[in-house]
C-alpha positions in Angstrom: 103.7 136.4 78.4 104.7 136.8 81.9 105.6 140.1 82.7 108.6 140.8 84.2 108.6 142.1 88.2 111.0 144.1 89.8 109.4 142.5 93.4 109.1 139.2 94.4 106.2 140.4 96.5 104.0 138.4 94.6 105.2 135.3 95.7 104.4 136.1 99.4 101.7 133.1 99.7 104.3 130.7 99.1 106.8 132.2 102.0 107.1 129.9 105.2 105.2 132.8 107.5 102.7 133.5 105.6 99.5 132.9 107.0 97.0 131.9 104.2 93.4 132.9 104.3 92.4 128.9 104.8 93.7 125.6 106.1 93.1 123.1 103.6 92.8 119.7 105.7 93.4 121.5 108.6 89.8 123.3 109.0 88.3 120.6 111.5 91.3 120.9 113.7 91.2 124.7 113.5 87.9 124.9 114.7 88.6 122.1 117.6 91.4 124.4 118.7 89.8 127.7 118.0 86.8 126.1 120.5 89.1 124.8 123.4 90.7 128.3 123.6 87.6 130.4 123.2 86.0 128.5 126.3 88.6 128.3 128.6 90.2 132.2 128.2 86.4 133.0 128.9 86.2 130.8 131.6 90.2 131.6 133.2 90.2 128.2 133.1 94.4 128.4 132.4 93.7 126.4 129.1 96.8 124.2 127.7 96.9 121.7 125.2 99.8 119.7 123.4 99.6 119.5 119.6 101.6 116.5 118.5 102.3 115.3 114.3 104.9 114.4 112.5 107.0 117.3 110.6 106.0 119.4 107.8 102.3 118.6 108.9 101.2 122.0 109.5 101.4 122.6 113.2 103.3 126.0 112.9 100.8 126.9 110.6 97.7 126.1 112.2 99.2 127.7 115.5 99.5 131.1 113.9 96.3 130.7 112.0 94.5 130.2 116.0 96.3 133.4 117.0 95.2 135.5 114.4 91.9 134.5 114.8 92.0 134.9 118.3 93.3 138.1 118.0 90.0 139.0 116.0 87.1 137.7 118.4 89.3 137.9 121.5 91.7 140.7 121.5 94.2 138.1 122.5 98.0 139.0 122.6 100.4 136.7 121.9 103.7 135.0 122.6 105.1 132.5 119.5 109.1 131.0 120.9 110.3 129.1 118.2 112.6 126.2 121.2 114.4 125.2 117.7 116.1 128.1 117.7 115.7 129.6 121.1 116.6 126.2 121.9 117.5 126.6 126.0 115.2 127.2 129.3 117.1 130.2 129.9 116.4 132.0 126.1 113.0 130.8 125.9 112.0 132.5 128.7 114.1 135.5 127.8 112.5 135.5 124.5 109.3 135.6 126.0 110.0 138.4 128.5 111.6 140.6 125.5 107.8 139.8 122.9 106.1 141.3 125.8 108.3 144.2 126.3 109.0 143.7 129.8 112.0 146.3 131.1 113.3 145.7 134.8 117.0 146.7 136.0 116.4 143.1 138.2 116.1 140.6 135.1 119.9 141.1 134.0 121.8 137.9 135.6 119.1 136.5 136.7 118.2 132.4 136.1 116.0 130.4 134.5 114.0 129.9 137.7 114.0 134.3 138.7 113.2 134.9 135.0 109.9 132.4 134.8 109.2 133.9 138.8 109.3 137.5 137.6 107.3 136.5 134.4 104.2 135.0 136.8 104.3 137.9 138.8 104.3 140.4 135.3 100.7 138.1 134.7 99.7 138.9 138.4 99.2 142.5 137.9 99.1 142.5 133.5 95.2 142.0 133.1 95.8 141.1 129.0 94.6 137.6 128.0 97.3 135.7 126.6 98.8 132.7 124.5 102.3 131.5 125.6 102.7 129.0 122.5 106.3 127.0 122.7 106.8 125.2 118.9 109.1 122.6 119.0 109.3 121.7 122.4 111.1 118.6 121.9 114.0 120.9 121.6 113.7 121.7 125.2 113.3 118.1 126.7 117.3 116.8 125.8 119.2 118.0 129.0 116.6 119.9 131.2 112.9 119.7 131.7 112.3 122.7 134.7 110.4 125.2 132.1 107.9 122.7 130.8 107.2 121.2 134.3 107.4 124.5 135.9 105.2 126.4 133.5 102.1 123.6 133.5 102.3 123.2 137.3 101.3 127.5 137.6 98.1 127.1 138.0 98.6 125.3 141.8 100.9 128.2 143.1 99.5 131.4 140.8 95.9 131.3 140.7 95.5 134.7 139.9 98.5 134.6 137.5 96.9 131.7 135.8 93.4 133.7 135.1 95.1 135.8 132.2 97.5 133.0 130.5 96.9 130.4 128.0 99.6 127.4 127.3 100.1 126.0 123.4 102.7 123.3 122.8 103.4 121.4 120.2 105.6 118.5 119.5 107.3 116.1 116.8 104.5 112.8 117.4 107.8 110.9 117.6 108.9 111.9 121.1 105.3 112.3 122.0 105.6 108.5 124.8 109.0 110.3 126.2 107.4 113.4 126.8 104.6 111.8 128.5 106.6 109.0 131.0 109.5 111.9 131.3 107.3 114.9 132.6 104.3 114.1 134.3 102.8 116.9 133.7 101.7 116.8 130.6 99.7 113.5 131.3 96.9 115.5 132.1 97.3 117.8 129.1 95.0 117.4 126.0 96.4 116.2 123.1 95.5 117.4 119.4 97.3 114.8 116.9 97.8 115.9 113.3 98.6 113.0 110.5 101.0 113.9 107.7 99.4 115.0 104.3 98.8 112.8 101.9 100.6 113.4 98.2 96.9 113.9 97.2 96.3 116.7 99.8 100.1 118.5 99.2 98.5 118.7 95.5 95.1 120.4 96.3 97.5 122.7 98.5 99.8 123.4 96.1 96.5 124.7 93.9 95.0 126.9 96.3 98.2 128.3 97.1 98.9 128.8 93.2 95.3 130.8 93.1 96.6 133.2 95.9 99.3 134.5 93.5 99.0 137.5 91.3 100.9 136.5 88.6 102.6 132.8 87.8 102.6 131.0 84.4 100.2 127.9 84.0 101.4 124.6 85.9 100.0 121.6 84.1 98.0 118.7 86.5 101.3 116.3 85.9 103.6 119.8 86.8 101.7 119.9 90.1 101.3 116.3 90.8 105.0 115.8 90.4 106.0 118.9 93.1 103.8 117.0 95.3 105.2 113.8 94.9 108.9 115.3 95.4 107.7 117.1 98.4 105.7 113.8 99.7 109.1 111.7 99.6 110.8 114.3 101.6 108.3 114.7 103.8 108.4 118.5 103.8 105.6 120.7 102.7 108.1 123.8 102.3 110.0 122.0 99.6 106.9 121.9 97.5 106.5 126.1 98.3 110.5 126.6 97.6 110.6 125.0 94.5 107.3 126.2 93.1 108.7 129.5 94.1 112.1 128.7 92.6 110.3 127.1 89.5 107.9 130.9 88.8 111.0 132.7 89.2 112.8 131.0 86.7 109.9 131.2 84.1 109.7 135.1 84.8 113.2 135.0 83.6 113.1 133.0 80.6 109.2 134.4 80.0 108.0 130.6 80.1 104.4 130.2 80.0 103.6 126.8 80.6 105.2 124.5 83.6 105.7 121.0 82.2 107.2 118.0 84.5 110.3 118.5 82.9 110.4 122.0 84.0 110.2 120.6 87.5 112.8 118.5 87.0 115.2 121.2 85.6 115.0 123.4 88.6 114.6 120.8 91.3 117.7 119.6 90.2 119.6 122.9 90.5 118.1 123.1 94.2 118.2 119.8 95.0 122.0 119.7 97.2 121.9 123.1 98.5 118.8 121.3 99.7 119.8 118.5 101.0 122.6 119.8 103.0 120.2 122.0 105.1 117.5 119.5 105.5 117.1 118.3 108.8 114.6 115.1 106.8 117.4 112.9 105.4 118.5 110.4 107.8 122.5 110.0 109.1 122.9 107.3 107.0 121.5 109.4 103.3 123.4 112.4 104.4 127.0 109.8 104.7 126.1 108.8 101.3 125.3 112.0 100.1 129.0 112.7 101.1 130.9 110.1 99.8 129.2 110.1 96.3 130.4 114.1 96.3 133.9 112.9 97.5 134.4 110.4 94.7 133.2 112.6 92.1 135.9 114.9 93.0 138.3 112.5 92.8 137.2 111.0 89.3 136.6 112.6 85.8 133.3 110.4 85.7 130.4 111.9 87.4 128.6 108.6 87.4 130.1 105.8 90.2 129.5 102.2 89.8 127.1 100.7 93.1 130.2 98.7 93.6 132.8 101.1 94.0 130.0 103.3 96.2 129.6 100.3 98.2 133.3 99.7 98.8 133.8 103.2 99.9 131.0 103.2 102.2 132.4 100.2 103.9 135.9 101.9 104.1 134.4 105.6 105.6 132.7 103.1 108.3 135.6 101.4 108.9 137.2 104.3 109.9 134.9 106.4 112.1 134.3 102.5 113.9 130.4 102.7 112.7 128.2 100.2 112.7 128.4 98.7 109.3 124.7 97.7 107.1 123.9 95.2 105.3 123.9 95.3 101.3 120.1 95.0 101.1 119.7 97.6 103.5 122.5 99.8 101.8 120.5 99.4 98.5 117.1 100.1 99.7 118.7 103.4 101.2 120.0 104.0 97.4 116.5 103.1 96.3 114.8 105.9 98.9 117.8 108.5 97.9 116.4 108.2 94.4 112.5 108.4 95.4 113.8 112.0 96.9 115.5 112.8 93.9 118.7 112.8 95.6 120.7 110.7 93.3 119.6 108.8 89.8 120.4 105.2 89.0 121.2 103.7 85.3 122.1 100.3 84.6 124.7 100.0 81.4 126.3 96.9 79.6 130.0 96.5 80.1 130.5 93.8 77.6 131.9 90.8 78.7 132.4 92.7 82.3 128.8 92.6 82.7 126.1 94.9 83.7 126.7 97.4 86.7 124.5 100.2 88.4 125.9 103.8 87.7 125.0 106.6 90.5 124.8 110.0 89.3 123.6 113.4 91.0 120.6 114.5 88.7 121.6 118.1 88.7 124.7 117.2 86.5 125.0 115.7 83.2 125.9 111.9 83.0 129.1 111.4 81.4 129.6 108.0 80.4 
């Protein structure tokens, strides 16, 4: 039996920050990285580099995995700005200048431009080798682009500045040509390209991870290889680590032993809105869907909806925000991809002399018919 924790400590290796000891899949690029940074801090050679992939293909990760090993063989200190959240020139460099502690009576009402001025002039006289790493930096590149252009143009104005500071950015692949034509700059940058795991690779992770835990019941092959299909579709990693977390949690509950698809099944489905109305991975077009299925099931004592009637009020919520309207084939294939995520289920059923008709259901309630 699984005994019962009073902490959820012990799930720690499946968190979002944690660092694990290895990068699956990511080793080669680690040691590419780890190699370009090594050199040119010893060389105050103002190393920068853009690391580019699509999301949920480790590039958080394998940033903070570079730092702390940095940290070990370098002493290096460093600066990690999230630009998703800090998602402005002005609190980027704010964040940066409140990580490194800096206290001055001039920095209050101050702009974007005095802020990154009195930063450079901080690395003048700071001696301390340092990483500046930006994640997310597409977040930055909307409206304005002075910090980006500004920060990889220091080493012609700040030599001396330049000698203690290392530049990491990385970047959704997708806006990786408009970054390029849209700030100059970075075309003599080095790029480092992630590809997206593979479901075969999100499985071998998943087992690593699972062999990092203390305690969890036993996950069979099919258990495993279904989490990383679910998590392959949605093309996000972390949904893999919050429903295996989710999943141990449960069993500690129920003192379940053995993780069958099924069991996967149950408590994706539980998770599985809550989800999908935070997820920044469904397209405009899933998430309208999403919506109107929820609408009519509120309106109806039926929880599954005919394609038909789904289709009719789809054309009708189009209609009236004036958006573009699909075609059926693409509407279906959309329906199709929903229920590769696990979004929605399809069933056909017999009406008699009506015919046959595809019902739409939400897996994590029970069709009623």
């Amino acid at each position: 039996m699984i005994p019962e924790l009073k902490t959820q400590d012990y799930l720690i290796p499946l968190s979002r920050s944690y660092i694990p000891p290895r990068l699956p899949f990511r080793e080669k690029e680690l040691s590419e990285l780890e190699f370009f940074y090594l050199t040119g801090i010893k060389l105050e050679s103002f190393p920068t580099l853009l690391l580019i992939g699509p999301k949920s293909s480790g590039k958080t990760t394998l940033v903070l995995k570079l730092i702390e090993d940095l940290r070990i063989k370098l002493g290096l200190r460093s600066v990690v700005v999230d630009c998703s959240i800090e998602n402005s020139e002005y609190k980027v460099v704010s964040k940066i200048i409140n990580i490194l502690g800096i206290t001055s009576r001039k920095i209050k009402g101050s702009s974007t431009e005095e802020l990154l001025f009195f930063l450079v002039k901080y690395f003048n006289y700071d001696k301390l080798k340092t990483l500046i790493a930006l994640d997310n930096i597409e977040y930055l590149i909307v409206d304005n682009k002075f910090l980006l252009s500004a920060l990889l143009k220091l080493d012609e104005s700040f030599k001396e500045a330049t000698k203690n500071v290392a530049l990491l950015f990385t970047a959704n692949e997708k806006i990786f040509e408009n970054l390029r034509q849209s700030i100059k700059e970075f075309q003599r940058v080095p790029v480092l390209k992630l590809n997206k795991y593979t479901k075969e690779q999100v499985y071998n992770i998943l087992k690593y991870r699972i062999s990092l835990l203390t305690l969890h019941p036993k996950f069979t092959k099919r258990s495993l290889e279904h989490i990383a299909e679910l998590s392959t579709n949605y093309e996000d990693i972390n949904l893999a680590f919050s429903l295996l977390s989710s999943i141990i949690l449960e069993a500690n509950r129920i003192r379940k032993e053995k993780i069958i698809k099924s069991s996967v099944d149950e408590v994706f489905s539980k998770m599985i809105i809550s989800y999908n109305q935070e997820s920044s991975l469904l397209s405009d077009e899933e998430k309208l869907i999403f919506n109107i299925i929820s609408e009519l099931k509120k309106d109806r004592s039926f929880s599954q909806i005919k394609s038909s009637l789904l289709w009719k009020a789809y054309r009708e919520v189009c209609e009236k925000k004036r958006k573009k309207l699909i075609s059926y084939t693409k509407f279906w294939n959309i329906l199709v991809q929903m229920e590769r995520k696990g979004i929605i289920k399809r069933s056909v059923k017999s009406f008699g002399r009506f015919g046959r008709s595809t019902l739409i259901f939400v897996p994590n309630e029970p069709s009623r018919a």
